[in-house]
C-alpha positions in Angstrom: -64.0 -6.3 64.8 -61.7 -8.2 62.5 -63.6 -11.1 63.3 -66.6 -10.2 62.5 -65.8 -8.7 59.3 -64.6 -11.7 58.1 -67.6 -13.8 59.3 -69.4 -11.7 57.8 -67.3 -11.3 54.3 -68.3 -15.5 54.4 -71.6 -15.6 55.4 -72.5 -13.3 52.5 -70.2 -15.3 49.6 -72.3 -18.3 51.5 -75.6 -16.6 51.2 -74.7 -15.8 47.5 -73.8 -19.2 46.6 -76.8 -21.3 48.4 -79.7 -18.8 46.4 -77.7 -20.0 43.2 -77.7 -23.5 44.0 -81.3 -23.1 45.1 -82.0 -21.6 41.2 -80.5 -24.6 39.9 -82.6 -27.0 41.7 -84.1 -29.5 39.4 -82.8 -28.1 35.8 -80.1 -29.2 33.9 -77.5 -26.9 33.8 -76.0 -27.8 30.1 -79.8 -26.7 28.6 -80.2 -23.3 30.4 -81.6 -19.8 29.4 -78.0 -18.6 28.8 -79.3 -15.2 28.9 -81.6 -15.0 31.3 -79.0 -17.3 33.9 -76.5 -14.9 33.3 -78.2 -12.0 34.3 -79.8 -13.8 37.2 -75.9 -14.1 38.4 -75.1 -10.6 37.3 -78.0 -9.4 40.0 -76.8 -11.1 42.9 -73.6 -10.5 42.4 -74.4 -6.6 42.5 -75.0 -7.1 46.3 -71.8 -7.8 47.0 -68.6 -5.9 46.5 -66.2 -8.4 48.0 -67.0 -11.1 45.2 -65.2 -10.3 42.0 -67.0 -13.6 40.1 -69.7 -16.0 40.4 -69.6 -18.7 38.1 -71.2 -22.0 37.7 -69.3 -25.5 36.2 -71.2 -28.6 35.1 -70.4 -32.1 36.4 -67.3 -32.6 33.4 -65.3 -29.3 35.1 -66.3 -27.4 32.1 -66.9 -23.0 33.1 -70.5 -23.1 31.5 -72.3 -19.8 33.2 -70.7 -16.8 34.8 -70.6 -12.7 36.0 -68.5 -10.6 33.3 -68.5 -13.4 30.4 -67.3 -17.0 29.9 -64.9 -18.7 28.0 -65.9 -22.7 27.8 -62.8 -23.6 29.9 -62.0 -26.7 31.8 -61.3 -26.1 35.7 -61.7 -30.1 36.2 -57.9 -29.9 38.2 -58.6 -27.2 40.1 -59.0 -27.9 44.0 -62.4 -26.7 44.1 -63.8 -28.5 41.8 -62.1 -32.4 42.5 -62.9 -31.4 46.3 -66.8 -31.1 45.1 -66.8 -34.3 43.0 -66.6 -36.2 46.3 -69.5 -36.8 47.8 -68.5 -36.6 51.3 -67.8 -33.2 50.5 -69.0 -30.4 52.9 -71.1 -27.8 52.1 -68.5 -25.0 52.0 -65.1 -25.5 50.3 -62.7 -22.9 50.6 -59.6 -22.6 48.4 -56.1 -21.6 48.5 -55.8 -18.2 46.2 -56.0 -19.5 43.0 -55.0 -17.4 39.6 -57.8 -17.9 37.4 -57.6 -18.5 33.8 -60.2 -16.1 33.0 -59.8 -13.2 34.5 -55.9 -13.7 34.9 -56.0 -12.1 38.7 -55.6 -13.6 42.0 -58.9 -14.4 44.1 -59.9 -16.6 46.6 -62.8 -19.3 45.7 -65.5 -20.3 47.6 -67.7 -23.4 46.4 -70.2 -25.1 46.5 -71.3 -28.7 45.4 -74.6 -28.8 43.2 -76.2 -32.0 43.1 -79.2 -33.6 40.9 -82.5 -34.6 42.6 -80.9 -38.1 42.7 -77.9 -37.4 45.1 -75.1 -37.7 41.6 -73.2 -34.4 41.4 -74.0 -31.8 39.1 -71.1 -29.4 39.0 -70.1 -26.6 41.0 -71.1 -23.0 41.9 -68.1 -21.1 43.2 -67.8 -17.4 43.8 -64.0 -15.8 43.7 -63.6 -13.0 46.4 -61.4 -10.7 45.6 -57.9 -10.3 47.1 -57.4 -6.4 47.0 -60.5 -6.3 49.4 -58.9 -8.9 51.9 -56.0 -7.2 51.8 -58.0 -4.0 52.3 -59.8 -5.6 55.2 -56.5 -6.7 56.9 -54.5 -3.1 56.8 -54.8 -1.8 60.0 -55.3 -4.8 61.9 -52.8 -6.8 64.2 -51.9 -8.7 60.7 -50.6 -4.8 59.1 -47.7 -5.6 58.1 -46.5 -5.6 54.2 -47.6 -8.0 52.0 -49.6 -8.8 48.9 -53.1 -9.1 48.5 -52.6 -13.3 47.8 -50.7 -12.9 50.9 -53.7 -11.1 52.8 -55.9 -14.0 51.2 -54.1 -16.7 52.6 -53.5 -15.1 55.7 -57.8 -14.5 55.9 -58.0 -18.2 55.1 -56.0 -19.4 57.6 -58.2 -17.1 60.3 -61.2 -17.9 58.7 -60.4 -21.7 59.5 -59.2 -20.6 63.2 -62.5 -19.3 64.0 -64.7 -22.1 62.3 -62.2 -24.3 64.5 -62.7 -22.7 67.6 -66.7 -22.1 67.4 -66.9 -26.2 66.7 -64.9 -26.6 70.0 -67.3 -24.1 71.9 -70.2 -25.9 70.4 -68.9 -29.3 71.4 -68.6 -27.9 75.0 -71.5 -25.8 75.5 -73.5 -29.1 74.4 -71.7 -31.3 76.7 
């Protein structure tokens, strides 16, 4: 059960962060309807309450777009974001829990590369999941033991990673 709450906890914050990127397509994200962009974010975000932020950086790491207001910040040094810039890249990037700037609380990030029509990178659109409801998610389980909710991220990242490991393993060997 565990298990598939979490899949399911990534799937969404994947879901959420592939119909952004497929609102970006083809427009430049420094000349954007700032308005109507930001409530465009603020309505998918509604749909889900594990995701505390979604927010969108240009290609020079600066915080441009975003749920619950935005401070023109540089994030260029955070992992997410240098991870993106390469283009070897994969499609998800997960994070350490991060403190954000912002908001000043713990979350986990979740990313995604965005990329012009001609390949060259674009920025990043990244949604922060919030720790409380990891750590929510792990009471109870085998994991219950006391800790904080970064604690509870880490831990969910580090069985998040398990799984992804184990179904490539399975896939290599069903196809075999």
């Amino acid at each position: 059960l565990l298990t598939e709450h979490i899949e399911d906890a990534f799937t969404k914050a994947d879901a959420l962060l592939k119909s952004t990127a497929h609102f970006l397509e083809g427009q430049s994200i420094d000349h954007m309807d700032a308005a109507r962009f930001s409530a465009f974010l603020e309505n998918q975000l509604s749909l889900f309450s594990e995701i505390a932020d979604l927010r969108v950086v240009d290609a020079k790491g600066i915080l441009r777009y975003g749920t619950g207001g935005v401070s023109l910040i540089s994030v260029a040094d955070r992992d997410y974001f240098t991870r993106a810039r390469d283009p070897s890249a994969g499609e998800l990037i997960f994070t350490d829990p991060a403190f954000t700037r912002l908001t000043k609380k713990w979350v986990l990030v979740i990313a995604r590369r965005l990329t012009l029509p001609d390949g060259t990178f674009a920025g990043v659109v990244h949604a922060n999941g919030r720790c409380e409801r990891i750590e929510a998610l792990l009471k109870g389980s085998a994991w219950a033991e006391p800790f904080q909710p970064v604690a509870a991220a880490t831990r969910m990242l580090k069985f998040k990673e398990a799984i992804t490991a184990l179904n490539d393993f399975n896939s290599h060997w069903s196809a075999a």
